[in-house]
Structures are given as C-alpha cells and as structure tokens.
C-alpha positions as CSV (number, residue, x, y, z in Angstrom):
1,X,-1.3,-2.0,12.2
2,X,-1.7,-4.4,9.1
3,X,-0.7,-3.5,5.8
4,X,-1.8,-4.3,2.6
5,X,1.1,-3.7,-0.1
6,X,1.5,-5.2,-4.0
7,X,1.5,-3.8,-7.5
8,X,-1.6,-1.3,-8.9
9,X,-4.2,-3.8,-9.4
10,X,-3.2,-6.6,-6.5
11,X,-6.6,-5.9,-4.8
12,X,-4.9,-4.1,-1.8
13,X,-7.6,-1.2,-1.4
14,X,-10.7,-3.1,-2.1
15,X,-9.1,-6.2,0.7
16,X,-8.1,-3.7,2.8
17,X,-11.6,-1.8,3.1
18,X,-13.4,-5.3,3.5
19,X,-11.1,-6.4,6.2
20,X,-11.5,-3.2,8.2
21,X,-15.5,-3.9,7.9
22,X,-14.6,-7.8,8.9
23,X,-12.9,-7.1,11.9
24,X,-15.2,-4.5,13.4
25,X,-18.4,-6.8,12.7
26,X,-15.8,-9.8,14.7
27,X,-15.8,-7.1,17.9
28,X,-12.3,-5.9,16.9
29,X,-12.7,-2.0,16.1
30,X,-10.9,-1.5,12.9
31,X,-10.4,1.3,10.3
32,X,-9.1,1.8,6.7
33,X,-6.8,3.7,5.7
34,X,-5.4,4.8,2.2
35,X,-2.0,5.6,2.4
36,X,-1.5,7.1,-1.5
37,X,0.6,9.6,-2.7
38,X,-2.1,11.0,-4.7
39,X,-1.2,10.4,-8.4
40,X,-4.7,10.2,-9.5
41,X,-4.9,13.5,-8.2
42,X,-2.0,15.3,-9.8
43,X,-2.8,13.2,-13.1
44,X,-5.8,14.9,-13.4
45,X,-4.4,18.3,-12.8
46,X,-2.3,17.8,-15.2
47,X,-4.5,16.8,-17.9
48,X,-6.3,20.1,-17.2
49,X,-3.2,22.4,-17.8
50,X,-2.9,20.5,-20.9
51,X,0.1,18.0,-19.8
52,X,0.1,14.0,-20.1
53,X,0.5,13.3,-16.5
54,X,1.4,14.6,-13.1
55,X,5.3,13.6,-14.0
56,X,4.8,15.9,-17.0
57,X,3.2,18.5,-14.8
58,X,5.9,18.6,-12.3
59,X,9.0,17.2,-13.6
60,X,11.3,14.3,-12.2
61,X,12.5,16.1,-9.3
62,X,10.0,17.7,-8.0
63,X,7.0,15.2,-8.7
64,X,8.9,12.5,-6.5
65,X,9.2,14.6,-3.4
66,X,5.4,15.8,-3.7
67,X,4.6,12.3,-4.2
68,X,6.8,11.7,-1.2
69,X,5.6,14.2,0.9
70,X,1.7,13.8,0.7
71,X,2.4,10.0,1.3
72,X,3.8,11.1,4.6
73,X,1.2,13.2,6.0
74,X,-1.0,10.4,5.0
75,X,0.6,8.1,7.5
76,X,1.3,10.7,9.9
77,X,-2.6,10.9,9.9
78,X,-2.8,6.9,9.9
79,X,-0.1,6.5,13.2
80,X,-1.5,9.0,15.1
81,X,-5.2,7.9,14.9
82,X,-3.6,4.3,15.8
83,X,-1.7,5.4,18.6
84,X,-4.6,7.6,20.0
85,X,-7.3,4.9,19.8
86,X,-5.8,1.9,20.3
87,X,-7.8,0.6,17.6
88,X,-6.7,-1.7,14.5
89,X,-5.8,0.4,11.2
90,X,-6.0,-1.4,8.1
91,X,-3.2,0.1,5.6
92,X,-3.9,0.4,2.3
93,X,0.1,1.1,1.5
94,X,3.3,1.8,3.6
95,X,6.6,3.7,3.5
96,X,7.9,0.3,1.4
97,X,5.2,1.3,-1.7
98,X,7.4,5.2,-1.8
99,X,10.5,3.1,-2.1
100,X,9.2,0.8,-4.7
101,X,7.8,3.3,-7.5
102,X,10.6,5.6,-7.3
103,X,12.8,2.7,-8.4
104,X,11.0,1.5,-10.3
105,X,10.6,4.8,-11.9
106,X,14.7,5.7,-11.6
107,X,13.6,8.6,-9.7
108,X,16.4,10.5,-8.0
109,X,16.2,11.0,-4.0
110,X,15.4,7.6,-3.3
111,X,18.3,7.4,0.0
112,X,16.5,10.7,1.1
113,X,13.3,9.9,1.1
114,X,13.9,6.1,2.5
115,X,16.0,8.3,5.5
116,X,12.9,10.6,6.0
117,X,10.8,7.5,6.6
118,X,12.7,6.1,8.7
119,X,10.5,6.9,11.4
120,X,7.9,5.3,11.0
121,X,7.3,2.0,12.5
122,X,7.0,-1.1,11.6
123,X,3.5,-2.5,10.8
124,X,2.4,-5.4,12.8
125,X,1.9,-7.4,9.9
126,X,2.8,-7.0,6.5
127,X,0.6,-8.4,3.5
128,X,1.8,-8.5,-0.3
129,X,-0.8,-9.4,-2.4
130,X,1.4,-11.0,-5.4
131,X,-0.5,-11.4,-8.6
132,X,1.4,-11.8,-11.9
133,X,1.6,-8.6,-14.1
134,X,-0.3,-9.6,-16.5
135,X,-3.2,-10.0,-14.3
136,X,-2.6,-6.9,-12.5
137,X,-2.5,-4.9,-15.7
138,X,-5.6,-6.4,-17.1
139,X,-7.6,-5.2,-13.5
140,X,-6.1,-1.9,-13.8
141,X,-7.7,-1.7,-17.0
142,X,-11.1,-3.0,-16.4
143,X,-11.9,-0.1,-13.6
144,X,-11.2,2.5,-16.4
145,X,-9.6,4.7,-13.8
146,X,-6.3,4.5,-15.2
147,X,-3.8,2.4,-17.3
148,X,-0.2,0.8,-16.4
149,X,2.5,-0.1,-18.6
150,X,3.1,-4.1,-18.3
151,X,6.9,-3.3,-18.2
152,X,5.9,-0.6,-15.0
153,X,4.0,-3.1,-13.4
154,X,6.9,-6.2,-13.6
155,X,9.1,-3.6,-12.2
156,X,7.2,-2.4,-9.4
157,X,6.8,-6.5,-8.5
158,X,10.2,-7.2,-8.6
159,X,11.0,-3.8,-6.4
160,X,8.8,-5.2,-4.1
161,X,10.5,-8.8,-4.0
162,X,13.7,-6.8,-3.5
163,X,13.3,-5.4,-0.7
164,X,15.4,-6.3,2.0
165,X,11.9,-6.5,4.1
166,X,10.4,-8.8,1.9
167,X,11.4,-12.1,4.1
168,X,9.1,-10.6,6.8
169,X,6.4,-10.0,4.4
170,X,3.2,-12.1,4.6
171,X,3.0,-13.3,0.9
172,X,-0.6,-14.0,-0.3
173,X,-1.9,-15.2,-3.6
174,X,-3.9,-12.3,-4.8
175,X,-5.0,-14.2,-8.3
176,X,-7.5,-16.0,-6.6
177,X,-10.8,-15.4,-5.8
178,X,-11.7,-12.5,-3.8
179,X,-13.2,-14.7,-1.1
180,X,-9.7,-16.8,-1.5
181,X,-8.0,-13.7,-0.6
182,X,-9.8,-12.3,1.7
183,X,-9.6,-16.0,3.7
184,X,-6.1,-15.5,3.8
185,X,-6.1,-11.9,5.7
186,X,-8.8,-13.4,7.5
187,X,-6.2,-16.3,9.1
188,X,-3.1,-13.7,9.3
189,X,-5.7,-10.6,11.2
190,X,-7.0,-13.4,13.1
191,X,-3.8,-14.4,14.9
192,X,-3.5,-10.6,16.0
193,X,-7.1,-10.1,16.9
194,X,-6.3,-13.4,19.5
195,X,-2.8,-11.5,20.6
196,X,-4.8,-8.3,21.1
197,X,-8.0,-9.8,22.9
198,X,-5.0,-12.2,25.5
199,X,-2.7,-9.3,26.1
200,X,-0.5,-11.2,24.6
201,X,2.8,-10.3,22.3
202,X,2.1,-8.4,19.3
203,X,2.9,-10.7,16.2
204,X,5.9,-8.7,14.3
C-alpha cells in the first residue's frame, strides 16, 4: 500500500490516480483509492437545509465521529481489496489525515478515534506532498470546488509535521511541476515494484 497524504490542495488525489494508471501500464496491477471522509458531501447537504457547512449541520461532536466513521469504512474497503488481490492500492489518504483535521480543528475525541484506528496497518510507504499554504490555498481555489482558510491550511501542515510518524514519512516537494512530482512517486513506487517483482522484503 502507498499513501499519498498532505494539506487540501498538495496534489495527493490527482498524483495518486496517475500513479495507479503508471504502475498498471509498468505490469504492476494497481488501483486508487480515495480514502475521504466525505465533507464535500455533508457540505452540500448542509447548504441544502439552509446551514453554512456540514460542521454547522451536525455540530462539533457529532460531525467529527461521522467524519471519522465513513473514513473508516472507506479503508476497511481499501485493506480488504488489498489483502484479497494482492494487488498495489494507491491511497489517496490514511488514518494520519483523521488525526490531522480534528486537531487542527480542536475537535474533541481525538484519543478515541486515534485508538479505533489503531488497527489498521501501516502503509508500505508513506508520501507527504509538502507545498507551502499559500500555494495550497491558491489551488484549492482555482478548482472552484471549495475554499480553505490560510490559517486552516498552516495548521493542518504543521499537524502533519507533528506527527510522531512523520520521520518515516517520504517527504516530496509537491510545488513543483506535476511531472516533478510525479518523478518522485515514480522513484519511491519503483523501489517497491522491484521488492514485489524479487520476493524480496517489503520496503516499511
């Protein structure tokens, strides 16, 4: 499993689609997979009940643990389809985003909701696509999906760089180009497609 993790507007899901198509064209079945917590979703639901937002909708309790909850049957979906295949799955988030946005959001039930995740592994590999805020923001922008606060976004960045996984992380410059980018995954996926094609150890 590789993971693709960063800020809203790093690049994760648009990398991590075109590095599920790479590998499979290399001879190294792969698949993407979105791991959200569906916020888009619940925004929008809100905005037709006549709330801002899906926080709005819900409140801070109970928006968190839905949030939470969908994330999880998401990457129950992911694990099992990887463990079933044996193919490569290409993540477009882990359990470490969950962590991330609830504190960067002060949410409560942050210790409960780390605990529940506990069980799920490990990727093999672990991307963060660091791109400065600013950056990130002005991205977010230009898809005209949806909008992020620059104060949201450094937050989210430096929850990221606080995590007591980040040391394992594969740090990649997502501000350049997105051939630069997608060079780098290429290197890091390549080392595992070798492991996996040699029988070799599983890069961790």
């Amino acid at each position: 499993m590789i993971a693709l993790v960063g800020v809203d507007g790093s690049g994760k899901s648009t990398q991590a689609r075109a590095l599920a198509r790479r590998l499979t064209d290399q001879g190294v079945p792969a698949r993407y997979f979105e791991n959200a917590g569906g916020r888009p979703l619940w925004n929008r639901l809100a905005r037709a009940l006549g709330r801002r937002d899906g926080m709005a909708l819900f409140g801070r309790t109970c928006y968190p643990l839905l949030e939470a909850t969908v994330r999880a049957v998401a990457m129950v979906r992911t694990l099992l389809w990887s463990r079933l295949t044996g193919r490569v799955a290409v993540l477009d988030r882990w359990t470490y985003c969950q962590h991330v946005i609830m504190a960067a959001r002060g949410d409560r039930g942050r210790r409960l909701v780390r605990a529940a995740y506990a069980v799920f592994p490990r990727p093999d590999v672990v991307c963060f696509l660091a791109v400065p805020p600013e950056v990130a923001q002005a991205r977010v922008l230009a898809r005209g999906i949806d909008t992020e606060e620059l104060a949201h976004l450094t937050a989210l960045d430096a929850g990221y760089r606080a995590l007591p996984e980040f040391g394992s992380f594969v740090v990649i410059d997502g501000d350049g180009t997105p051939d630069e980018v997608a060079a780098a995954l290429d290197r890091v996926a390549g080392a595992l497609a070798g492991d996996r094609r040699s029988g070799g150890p599983r890069a961790r």
